[in-house]
Backbone as CSV, one residue per row, in Angstrom:
resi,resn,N_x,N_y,N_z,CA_x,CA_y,CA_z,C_x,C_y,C_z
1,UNK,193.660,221.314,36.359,193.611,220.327,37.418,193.357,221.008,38.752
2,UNK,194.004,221.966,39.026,193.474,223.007,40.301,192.896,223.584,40.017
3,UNK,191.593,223.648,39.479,190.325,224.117,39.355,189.855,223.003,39.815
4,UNK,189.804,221.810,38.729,189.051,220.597,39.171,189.149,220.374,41.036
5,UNK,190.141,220.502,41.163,190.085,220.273,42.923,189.825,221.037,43.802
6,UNK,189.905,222.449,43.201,189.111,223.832,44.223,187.923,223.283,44.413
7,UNK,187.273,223.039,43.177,185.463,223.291,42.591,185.007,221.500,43.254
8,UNK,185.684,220.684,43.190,185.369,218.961,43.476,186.559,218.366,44.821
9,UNK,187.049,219.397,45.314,188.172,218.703,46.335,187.781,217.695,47.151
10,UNK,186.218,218.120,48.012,186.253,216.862,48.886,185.566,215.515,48.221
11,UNK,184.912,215.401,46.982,185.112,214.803,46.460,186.239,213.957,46.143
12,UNK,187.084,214.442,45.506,188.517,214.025,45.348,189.311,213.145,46.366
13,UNK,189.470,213.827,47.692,189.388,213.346,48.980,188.883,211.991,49.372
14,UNK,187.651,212.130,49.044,186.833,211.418,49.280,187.034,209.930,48.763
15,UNK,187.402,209.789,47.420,187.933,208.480,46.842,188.910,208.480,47.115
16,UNK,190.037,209.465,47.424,191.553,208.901,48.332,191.464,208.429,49.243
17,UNK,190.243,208.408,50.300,189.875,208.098,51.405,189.567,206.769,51.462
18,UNK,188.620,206.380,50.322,187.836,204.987,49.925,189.262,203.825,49.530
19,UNK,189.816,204.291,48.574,190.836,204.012,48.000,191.678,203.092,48.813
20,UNK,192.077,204.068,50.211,193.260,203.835,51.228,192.493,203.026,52.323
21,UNK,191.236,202.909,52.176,190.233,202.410,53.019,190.204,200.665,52.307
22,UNK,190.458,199.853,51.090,190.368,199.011,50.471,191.405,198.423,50.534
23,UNK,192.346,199.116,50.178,193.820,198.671,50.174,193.950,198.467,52.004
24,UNK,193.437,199.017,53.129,193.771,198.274,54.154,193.032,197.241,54.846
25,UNK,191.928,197.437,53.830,190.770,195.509,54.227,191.700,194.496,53.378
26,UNK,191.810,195.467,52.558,193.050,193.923,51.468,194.304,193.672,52.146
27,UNK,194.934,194.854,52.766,195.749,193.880,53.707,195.804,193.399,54.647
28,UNK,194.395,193.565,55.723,194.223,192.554,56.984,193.634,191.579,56.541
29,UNK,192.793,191.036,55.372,192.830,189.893,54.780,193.383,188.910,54.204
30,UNK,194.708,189.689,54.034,196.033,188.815,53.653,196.637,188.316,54.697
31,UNK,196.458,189.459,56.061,197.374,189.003,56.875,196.679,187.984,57.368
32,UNK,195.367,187.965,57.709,194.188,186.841,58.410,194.641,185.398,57.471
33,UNK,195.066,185.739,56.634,194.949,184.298,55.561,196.163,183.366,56.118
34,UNK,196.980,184.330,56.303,198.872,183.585,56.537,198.452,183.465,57.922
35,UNK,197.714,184.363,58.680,198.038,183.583,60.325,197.094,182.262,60.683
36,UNK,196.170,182.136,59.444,195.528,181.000,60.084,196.403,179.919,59.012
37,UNK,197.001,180.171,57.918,198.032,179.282,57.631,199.214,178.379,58.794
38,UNK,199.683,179.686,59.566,200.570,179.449,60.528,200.549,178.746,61.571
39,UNK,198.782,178.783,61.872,198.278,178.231,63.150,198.229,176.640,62.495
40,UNK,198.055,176.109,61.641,198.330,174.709,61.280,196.864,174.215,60.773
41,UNK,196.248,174.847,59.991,195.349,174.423,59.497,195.846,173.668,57.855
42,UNK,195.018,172.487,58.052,195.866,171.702,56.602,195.767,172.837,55.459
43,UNK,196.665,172.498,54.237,196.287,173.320,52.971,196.319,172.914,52.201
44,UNK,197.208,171.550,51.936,197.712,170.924,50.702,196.853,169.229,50.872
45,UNK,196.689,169.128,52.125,196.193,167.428,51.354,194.023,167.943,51.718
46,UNK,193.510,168.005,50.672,192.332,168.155,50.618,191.490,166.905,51.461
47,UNK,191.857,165.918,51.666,191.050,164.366,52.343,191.658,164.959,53.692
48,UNK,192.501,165.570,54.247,192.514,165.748,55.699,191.811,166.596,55.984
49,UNK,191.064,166.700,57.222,190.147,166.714,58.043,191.000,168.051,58.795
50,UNK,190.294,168.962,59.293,191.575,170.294,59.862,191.293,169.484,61.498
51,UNK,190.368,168.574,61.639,190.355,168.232,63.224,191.445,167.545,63.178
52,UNK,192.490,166.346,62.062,193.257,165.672,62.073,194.760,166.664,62.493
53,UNK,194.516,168.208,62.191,195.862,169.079,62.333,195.543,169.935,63.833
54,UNK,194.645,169.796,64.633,194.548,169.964,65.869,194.877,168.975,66.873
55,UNK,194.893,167.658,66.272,195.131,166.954,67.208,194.087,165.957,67.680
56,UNK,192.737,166.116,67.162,191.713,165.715,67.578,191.400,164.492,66.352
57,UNK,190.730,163.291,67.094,191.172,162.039,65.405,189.199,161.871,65.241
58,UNK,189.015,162.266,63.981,188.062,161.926,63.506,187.523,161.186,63.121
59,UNK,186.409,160.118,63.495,186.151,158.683,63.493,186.293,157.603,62.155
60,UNK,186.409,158.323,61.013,187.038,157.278,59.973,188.732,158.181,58.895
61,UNK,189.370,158.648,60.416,190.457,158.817,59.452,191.113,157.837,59.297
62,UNK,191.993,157.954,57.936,192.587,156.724,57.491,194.289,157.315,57.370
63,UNK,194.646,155.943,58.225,195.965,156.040,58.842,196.668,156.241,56.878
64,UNK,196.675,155.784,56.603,197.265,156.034,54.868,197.629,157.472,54.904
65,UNK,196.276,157.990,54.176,196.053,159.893,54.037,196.653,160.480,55.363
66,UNK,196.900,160.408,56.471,197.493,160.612,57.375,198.978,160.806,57.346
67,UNK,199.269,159.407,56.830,201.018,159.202,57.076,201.427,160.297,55.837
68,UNK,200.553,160.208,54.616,200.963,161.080,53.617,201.063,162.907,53.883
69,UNK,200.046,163.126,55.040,199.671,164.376,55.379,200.954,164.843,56.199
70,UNK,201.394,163.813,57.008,202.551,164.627,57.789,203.810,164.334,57.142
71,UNK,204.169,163.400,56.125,205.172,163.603,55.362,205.354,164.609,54.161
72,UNK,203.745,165.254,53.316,203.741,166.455,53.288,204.322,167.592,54.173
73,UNK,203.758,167.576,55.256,203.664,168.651,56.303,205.199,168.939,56.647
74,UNK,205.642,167.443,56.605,207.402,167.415,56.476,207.996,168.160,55.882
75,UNK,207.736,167.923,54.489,208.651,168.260,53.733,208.496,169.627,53.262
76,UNK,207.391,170.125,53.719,206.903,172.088,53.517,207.430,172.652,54.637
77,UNK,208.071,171.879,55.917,208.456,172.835,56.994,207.306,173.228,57.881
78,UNK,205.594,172.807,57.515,204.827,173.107,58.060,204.955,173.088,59.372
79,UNK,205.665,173.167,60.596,205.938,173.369,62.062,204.974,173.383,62.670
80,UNK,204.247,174.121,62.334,202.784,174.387,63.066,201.709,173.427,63.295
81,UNK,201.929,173.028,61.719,200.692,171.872,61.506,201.609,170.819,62.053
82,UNK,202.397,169.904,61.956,203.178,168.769,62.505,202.688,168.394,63.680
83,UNK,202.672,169.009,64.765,202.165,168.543,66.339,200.564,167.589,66.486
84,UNK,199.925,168.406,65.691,198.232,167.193,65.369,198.444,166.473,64.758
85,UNK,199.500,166.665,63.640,199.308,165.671,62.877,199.974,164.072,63.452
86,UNK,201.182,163.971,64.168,201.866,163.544,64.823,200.857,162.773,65.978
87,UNK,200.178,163.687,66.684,199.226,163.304,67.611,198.186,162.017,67.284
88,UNK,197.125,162.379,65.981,196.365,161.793,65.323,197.505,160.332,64.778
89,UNK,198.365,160.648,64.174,199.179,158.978,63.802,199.383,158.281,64.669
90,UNK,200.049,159.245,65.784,200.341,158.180,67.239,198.755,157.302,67.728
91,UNK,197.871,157.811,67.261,196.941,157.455,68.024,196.452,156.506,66.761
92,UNK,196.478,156.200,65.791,196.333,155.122,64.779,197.456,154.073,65.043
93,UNK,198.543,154.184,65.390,199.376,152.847,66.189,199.066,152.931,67.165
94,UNK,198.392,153.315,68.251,198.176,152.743,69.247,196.695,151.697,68.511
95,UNK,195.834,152.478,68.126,194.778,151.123,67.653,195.305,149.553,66.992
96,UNK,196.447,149.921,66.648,196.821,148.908,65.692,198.137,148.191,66.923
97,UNK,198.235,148.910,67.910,198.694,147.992,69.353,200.413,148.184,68.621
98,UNK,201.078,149.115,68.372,202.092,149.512,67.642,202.293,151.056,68.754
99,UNK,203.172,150.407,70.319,203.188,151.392,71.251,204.341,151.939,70.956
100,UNK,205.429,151.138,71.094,206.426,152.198,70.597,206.618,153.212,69.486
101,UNK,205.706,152.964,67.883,206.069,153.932,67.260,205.156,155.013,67.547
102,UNK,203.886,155.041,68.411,203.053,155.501,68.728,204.104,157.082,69.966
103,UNK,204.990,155.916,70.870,205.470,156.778,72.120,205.970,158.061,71.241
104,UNK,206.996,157.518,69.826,208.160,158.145,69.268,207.037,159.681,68.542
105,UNK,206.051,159.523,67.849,205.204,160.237,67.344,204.833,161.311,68.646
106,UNK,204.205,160.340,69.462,203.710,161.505,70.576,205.000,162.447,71.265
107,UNK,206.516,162.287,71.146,207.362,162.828,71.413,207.577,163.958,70.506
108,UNK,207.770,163.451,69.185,207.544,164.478,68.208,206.483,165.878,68.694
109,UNK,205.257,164.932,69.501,203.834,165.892,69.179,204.192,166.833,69.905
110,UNK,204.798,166.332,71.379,205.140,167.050,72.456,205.799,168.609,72.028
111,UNK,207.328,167.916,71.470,208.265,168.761,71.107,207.910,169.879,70.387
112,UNK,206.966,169.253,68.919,206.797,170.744,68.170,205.430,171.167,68.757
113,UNK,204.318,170.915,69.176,203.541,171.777,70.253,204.399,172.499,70.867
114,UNK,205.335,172.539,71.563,205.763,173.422,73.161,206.375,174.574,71.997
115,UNK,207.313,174.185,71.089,207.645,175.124,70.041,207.161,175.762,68.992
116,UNK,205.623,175.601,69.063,204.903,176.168,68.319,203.405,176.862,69.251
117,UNK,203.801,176.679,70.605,202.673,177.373,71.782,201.433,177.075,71.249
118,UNK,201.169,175.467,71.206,200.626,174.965,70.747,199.545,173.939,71.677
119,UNK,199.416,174.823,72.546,199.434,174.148,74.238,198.242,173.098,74.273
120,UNK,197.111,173.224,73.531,196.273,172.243,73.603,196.373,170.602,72.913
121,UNK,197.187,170.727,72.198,197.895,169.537,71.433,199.001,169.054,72.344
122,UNK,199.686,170.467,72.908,200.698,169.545,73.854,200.020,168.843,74.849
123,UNK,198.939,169.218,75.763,198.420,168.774,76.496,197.882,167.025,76.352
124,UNK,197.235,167.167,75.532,196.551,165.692,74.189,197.752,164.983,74.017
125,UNK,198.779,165.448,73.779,199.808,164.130,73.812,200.388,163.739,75.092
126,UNK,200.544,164.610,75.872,200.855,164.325,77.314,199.523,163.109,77.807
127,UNK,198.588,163.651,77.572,197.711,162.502,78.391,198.247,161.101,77.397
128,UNK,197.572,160.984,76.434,198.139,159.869,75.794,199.751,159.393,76.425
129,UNK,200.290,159.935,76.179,201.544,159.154,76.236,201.494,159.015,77.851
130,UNK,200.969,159.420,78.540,200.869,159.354,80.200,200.265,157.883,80.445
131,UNK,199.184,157.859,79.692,198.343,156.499,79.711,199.406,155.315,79.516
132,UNK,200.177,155.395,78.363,201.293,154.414,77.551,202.121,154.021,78.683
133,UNK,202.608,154.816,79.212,203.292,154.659,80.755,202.644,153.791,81.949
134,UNK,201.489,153.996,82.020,201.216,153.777,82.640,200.703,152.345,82.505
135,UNK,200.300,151.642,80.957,200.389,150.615,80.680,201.344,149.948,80.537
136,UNK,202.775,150.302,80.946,203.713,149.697,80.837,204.600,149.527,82.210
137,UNK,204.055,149.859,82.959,204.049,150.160,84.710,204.847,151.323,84.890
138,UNK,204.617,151.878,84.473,205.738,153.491,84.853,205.019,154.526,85.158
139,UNK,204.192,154.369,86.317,203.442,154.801,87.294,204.149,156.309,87.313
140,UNK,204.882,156.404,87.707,205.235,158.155,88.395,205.552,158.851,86.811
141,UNK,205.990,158.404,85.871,205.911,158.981,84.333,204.906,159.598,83.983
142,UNK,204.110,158.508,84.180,202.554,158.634,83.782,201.900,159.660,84.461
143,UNK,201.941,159.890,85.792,201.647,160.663,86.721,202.327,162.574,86.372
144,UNK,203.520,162.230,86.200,204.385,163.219,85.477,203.665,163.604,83.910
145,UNK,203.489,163.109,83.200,202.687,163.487,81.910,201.644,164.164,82.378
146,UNK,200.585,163.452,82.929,199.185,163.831,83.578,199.461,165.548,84.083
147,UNK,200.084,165.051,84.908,200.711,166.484,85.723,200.595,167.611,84.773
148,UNK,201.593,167.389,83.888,201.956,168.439,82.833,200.652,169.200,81.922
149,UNK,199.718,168.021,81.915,198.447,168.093,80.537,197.502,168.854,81.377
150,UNK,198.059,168.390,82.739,196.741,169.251,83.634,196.855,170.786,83.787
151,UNK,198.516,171.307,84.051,198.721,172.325,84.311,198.463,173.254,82.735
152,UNK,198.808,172.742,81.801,198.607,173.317,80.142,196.542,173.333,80.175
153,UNK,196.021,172.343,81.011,194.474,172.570,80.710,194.261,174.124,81.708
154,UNK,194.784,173.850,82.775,194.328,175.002,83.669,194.755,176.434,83.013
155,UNK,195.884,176.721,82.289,196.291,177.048,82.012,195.509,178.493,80.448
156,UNK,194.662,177.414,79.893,194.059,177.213,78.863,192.701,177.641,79.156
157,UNK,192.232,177.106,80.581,191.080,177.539,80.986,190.043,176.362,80.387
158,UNK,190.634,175.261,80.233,189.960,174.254,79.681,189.465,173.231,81.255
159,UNK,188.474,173.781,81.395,187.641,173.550,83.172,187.581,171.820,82.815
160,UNK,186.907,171.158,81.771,186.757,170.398,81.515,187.728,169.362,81.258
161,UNK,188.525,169.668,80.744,189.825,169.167,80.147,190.784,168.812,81.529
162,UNK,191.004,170.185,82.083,191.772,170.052,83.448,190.989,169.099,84.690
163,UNK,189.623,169.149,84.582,188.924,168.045,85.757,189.427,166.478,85.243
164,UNK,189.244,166.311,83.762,189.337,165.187,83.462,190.656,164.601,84.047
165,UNK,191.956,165.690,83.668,193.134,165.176,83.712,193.423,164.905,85.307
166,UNK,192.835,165.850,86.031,192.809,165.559,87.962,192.634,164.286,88.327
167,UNK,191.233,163.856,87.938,190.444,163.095,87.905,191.369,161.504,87.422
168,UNK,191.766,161.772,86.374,192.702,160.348,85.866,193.904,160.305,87.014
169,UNK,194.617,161.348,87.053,195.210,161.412,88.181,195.368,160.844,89.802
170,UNK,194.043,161.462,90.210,193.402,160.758,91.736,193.219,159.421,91.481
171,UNK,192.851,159.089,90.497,192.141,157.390,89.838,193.139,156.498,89.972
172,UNK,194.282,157.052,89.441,195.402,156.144,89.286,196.763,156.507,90.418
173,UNK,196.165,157.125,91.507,196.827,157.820,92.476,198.454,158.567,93.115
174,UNK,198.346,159.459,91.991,199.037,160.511,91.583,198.936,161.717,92.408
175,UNK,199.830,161.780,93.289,200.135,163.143,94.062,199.674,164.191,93.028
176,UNK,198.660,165.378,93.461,198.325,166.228,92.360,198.517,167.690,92.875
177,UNK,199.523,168.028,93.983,200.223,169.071,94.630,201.584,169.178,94.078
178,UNK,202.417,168.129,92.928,203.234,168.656,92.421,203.812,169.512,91.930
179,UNK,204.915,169.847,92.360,205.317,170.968,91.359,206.829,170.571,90.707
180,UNK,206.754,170.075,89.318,207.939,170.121,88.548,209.193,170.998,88.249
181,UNK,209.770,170.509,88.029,211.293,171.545,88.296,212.162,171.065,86.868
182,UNK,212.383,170.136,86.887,213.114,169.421,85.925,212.855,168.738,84.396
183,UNK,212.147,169.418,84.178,211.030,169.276,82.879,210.956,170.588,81.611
């Protein structure tokens, strides 16, 4: 055997090298797999849509496969995924003019976004539920939500996102020099 490795060593080497070189693509591919698990991309209900676990509602989702997706998502502990999913339902009772279970969802969305630094979903439920307020005359709430979705857009660097939320703001005339304290 120490012949074989005098006469072929860097050879030898050479596939220890390859070897230790495979085994560490195989494990940043494992790890890539679980962090985009973590980030809340669906896994288990195949009919959801991964725009439905961002938060974003895709023009024929069906409130059904939905309610089933986050009572899945429930019952796996999925944390991550919960906040879109939450988002997207609230926003199927609001079509169906069902505000309160809509508010209770977008509270949910709020909560596990901020605990899952999940900031663009938190933002998306803040406006929504800002609007809800504001259809219900609770003007400075609403203004207060807005507030919040704007500072998470700027935040985010979402230029677009943050004009919009200004913009609803000035519209519905909302001091936009706030600064929150108690939140």
């Amino acid at each position: 055997m120490r012949e074989l490795l005098t006469q072929h060593g860097g050879l030898a080497w050479s596939l220890i090298a390859v070897s230790f070189a495979f085994l560490f693509l195989g494990f940043l591919l494992v790890r890539r797999h679980h962090r985009r698990r973590a980030v809340g991309a669906p896994q288990t209900v195949a009919s959801m849509p991964d725009t439905a676990a961002r938060g974003e509602r895709p023009a024929k989702l069906d409130r059904t496969a939905l309610a089933v997706a986050v009572r899945d998502a429930e019952e796996r502990g999925e944390s991550a995924r919960l906040p879109g999913l939450y988002l997207s339902l609230a926003q199927c009772h609001i079509e169906d003019g069902e505000t309160t279970d809509a508010e209770e969802l977008l509270r949910k969305s709020i909560r596990g976004a901020a605990g899952a630094q999940l900031k663009d979903t938190h933002a998306k439920a803040r406006l929504v539920l800002g609007d809800l307020a504001l259809k219900s005359g609770d003007r400075t709430t609403a203004c207060e939500h807005w507030q919040i979705a704007r500072a998470l857009f700027h935040e985010l660097k979402l230029r677009h996102d943050h004009e919009a939320a200004e913009s609803r703001m000035l519209r519905n005339g909302c001091p936009t020099d706030w600064v929150l304290t108690d939140f």
